[in-house]
FIBA-736162 format. One line per 3 residues: number of its first residue (from 0); their letters; for each residue x, y, z of C-alpha. Coordinates in Angstrom, 3 decimals. Layout:
% FIBA-736162
NUM = A = X/Y/Z ~ ...
//
This chain:
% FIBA-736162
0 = XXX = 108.631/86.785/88.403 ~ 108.872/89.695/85.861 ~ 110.237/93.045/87.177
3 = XXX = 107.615/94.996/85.295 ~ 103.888/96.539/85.973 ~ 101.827/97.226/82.818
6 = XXX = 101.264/100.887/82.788 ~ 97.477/100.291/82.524 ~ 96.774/98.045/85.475
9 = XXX = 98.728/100.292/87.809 ~ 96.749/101.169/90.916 ~ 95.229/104.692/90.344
12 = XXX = 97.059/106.040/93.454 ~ 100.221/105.675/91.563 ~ 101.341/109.299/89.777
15 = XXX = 101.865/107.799/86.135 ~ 100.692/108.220/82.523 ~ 99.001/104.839/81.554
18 = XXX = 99.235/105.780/77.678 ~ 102.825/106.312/77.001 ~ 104.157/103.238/77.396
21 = XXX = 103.333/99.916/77.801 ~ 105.296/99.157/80.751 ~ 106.664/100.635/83.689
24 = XXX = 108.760/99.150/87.050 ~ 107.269/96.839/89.499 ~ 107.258/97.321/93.240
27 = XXX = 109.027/95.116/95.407 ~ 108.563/93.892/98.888 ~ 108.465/96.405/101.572
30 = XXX = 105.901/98.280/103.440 ~ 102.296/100.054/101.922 ~ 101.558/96.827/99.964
33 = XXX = 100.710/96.838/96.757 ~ 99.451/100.389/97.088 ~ 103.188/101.614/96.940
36 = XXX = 104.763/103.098/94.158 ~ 108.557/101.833/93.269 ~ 111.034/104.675/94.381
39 = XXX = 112.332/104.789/90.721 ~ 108.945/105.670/89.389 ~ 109.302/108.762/91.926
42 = XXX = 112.780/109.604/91.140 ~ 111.992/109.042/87.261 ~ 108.369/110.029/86.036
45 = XXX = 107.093/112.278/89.193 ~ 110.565/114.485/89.891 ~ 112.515/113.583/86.733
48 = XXX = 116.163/113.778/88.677 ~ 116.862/110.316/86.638 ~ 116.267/109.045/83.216
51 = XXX = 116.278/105.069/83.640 ~ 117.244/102.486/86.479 ~ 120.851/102.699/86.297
54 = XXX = 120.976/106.843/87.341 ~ 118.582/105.288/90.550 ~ 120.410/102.357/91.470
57 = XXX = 123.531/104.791/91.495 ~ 121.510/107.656/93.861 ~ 120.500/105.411/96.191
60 = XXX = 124.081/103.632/96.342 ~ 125.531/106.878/97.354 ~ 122.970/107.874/99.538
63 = XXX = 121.967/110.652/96.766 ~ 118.306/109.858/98.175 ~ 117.373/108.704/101.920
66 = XXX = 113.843/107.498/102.766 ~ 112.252/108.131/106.050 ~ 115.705/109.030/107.607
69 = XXX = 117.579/105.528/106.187 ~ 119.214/104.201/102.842 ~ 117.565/102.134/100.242
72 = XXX = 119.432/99.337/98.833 ~ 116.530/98.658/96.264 ~ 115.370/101.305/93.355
75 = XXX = 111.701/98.974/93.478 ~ 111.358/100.204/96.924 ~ 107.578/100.847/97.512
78 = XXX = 107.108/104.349/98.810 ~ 103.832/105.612/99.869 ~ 101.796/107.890/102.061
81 = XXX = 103.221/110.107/104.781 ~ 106.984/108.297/103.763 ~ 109.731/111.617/103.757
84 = XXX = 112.245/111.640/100.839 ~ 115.483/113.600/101.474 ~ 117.925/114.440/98.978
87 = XXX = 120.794/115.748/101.301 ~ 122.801/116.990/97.853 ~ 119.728/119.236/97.197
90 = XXX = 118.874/120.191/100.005 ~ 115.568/119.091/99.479 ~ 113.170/117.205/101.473
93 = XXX = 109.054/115.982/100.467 ~ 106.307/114.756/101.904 ~ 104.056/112.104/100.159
96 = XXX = 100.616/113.149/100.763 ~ 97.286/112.689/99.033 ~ 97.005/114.550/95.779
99 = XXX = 93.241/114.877/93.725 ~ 91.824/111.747/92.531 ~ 93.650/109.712/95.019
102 = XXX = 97.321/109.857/93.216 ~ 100.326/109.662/95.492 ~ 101.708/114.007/95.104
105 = XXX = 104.740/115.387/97.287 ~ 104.802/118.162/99.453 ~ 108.267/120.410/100.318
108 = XXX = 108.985/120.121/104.178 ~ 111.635/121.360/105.257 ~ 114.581/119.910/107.098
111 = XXX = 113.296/119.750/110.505 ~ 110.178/118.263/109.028 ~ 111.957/115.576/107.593
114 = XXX = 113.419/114.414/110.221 ~ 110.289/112.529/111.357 ~ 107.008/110.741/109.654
117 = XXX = 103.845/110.515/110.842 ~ 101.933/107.041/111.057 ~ 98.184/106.377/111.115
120 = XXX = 97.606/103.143/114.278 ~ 95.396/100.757/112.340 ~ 95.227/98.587/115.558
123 = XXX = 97.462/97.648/118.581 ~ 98.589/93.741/119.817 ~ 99.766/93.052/122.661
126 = XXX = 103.627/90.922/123.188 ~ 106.566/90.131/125.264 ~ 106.233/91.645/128.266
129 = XXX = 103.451/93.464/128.672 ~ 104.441/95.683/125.864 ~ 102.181/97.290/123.187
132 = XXX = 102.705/96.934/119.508 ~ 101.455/99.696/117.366 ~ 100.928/98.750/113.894
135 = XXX = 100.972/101.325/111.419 ~ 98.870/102.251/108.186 ~ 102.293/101.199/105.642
138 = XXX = 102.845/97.886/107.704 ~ 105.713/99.029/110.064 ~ 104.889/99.209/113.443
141 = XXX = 106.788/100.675/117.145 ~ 106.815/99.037/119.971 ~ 106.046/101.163/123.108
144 = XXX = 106.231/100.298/126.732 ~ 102.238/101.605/128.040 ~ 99.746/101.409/125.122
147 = XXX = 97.185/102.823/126.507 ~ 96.905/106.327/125.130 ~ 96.866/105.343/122.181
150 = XXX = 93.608/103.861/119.636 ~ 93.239/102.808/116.539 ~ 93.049/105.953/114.361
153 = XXX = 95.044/107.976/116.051 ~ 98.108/109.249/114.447 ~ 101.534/109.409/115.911
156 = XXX = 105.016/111.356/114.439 ~ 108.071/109.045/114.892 ~ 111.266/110.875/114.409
159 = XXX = 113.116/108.745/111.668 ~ 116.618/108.719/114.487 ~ 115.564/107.398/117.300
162 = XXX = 112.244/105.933/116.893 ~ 110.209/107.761/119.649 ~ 107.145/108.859/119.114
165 = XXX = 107.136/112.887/119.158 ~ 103.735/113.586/118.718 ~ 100.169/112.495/118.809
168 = XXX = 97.121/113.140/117.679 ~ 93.967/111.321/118.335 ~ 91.082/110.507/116.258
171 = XXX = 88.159/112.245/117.725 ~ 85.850/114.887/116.809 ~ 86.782/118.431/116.165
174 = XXX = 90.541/116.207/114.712 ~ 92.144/118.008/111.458 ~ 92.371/114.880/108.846
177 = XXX = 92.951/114.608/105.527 ~ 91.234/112.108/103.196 ~ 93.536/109.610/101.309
180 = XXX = 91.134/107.882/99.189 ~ 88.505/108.038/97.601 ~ 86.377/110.917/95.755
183 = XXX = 87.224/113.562/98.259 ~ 90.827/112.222/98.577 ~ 93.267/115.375/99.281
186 = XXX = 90.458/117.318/100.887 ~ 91.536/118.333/104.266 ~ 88.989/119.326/107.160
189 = XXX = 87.917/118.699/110.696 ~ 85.742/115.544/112.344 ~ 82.764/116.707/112.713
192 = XXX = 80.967/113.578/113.426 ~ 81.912/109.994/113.759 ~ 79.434/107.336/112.766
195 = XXX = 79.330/103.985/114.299 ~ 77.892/101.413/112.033 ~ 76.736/98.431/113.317
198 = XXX = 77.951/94.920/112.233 ~ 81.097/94.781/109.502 ~ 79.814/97.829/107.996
201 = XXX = 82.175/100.760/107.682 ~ 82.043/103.559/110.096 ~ 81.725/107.032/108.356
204 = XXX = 82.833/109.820/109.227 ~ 81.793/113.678/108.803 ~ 84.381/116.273/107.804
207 = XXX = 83.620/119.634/107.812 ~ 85.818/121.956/105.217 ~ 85.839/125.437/103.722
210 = XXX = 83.597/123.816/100.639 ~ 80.581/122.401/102.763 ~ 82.109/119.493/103.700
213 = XXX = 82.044/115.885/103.186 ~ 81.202/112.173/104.045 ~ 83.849/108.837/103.713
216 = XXX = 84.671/106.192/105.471 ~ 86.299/105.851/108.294 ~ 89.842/104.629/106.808
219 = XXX = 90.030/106.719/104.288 ~ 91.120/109.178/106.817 ~ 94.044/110.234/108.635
222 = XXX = 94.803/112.646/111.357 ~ 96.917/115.329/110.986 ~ 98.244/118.385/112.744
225 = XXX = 98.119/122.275/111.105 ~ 101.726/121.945/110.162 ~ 100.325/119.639/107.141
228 = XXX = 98.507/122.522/105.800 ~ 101.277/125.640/106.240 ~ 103.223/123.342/104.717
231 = XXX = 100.934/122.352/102.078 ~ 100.330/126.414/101.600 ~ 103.867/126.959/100.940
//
């Protein structure tokens, strides 16, 4: 298996120029699938605090940058929406939210903020126990001990220590989201209408915003709290 993406098949979420070089790194395993952009790609074309692999195998060996909390051991390490990257040395902590156009952009957080990320529930199973497993928009997913305040589409903050959940936010009407794909991806707003679609069709959901508002579907959303935008503001 080669350990290289061509620059011009890259998934358009990915924050790279697709003309300057032929090839650039490849993800490895991990969570956000093959929507996640390698860690080095961050650290190297988006933030420029290393020029090759070598200066980002070394960072993350000496804990130079910490993801969601943790250490990386690999520099291919997908990293994608919502994930918190810390650079204790720096003193300087970012968000990966939606940018225009649907390309991966970071946001500054501060420290407190950074201590926990918050996770879209794509759906909820059932295991040992009686327990509920939430599974999570990147592939991770919490097990918590009564499941039933939570729904797919709701959002929960898990604070990167200890693994609780902090916060919630459900997915209902009047929510704050932000789109993460697709054409209005970035644009943040409140539900102002969920559609139910019958059959395998997508539901869609209205969003009303300070330009009119728009129309997507239903998982290109995400909930989020008014923190997101002071922070987005700043």
């Amino acid at each position: 298996m080669t350990n290289h993406q061509k620059r011009l098949s890259v998934p358009k979420s990915w924050p790279v120029e697709r003309k300057t070089e032929t090839f650039t790194a490849k993800a490895g395993a991990g969570p956000h699938g093959e929507a996640g952009v390698p860690l080095v790609v961050v650290l190297r074309d988006v933030l420029g605090y290393v020029d090759d692999t070598s200066e980002a195998q070394y960072a993350i060996n000496t804990d130079g940058v910490l993801v969601n909390g943790g250490s990386v051991g690999d520099v291919n390490r997908p990293i994608g929406m919502f994930d918190i990257l810390a650079f204790p040395d720096r003193d300087e902590y970012y968000r990966v939210f939606p940018d225009e156009g649907g390309r991966l952009g970071l946001t500054g957080v501060d420290a407190d903020a950074a201590g926990s990320k918050l996770n879209k529930v794509t759906d909820k199973t059932t295991v040992s126990g009686g327990r509920t497993q939430l599974n999570f928009h990147d592939g991770t997913n919490l097990v918590v001990e009564d499941g039933d305040d939570y729904a797919g589409g709701d959002s929960v903050v898990v604070d990167n220590d200890t693994s609780e959940i902090v916060a919630h936010f459900e997915y209902e009407e009047g929510a704050l989201v932000t789109a993460v794909a697709g054409q209005h991806a970035g644009d943040i707003g409140e539900i102002d209408e969920i559609d139910v679609q019958p059959g395998s069709a997508d539901n869609t959901v209205r969003v009303d915003d300070e330009d009119g508002g728009f129309e997507t579907i239903e998982d290109y959303v995400v909930v989020i709290d008014e923190n997101f935008v002071e922070e987005d503001d700043e």
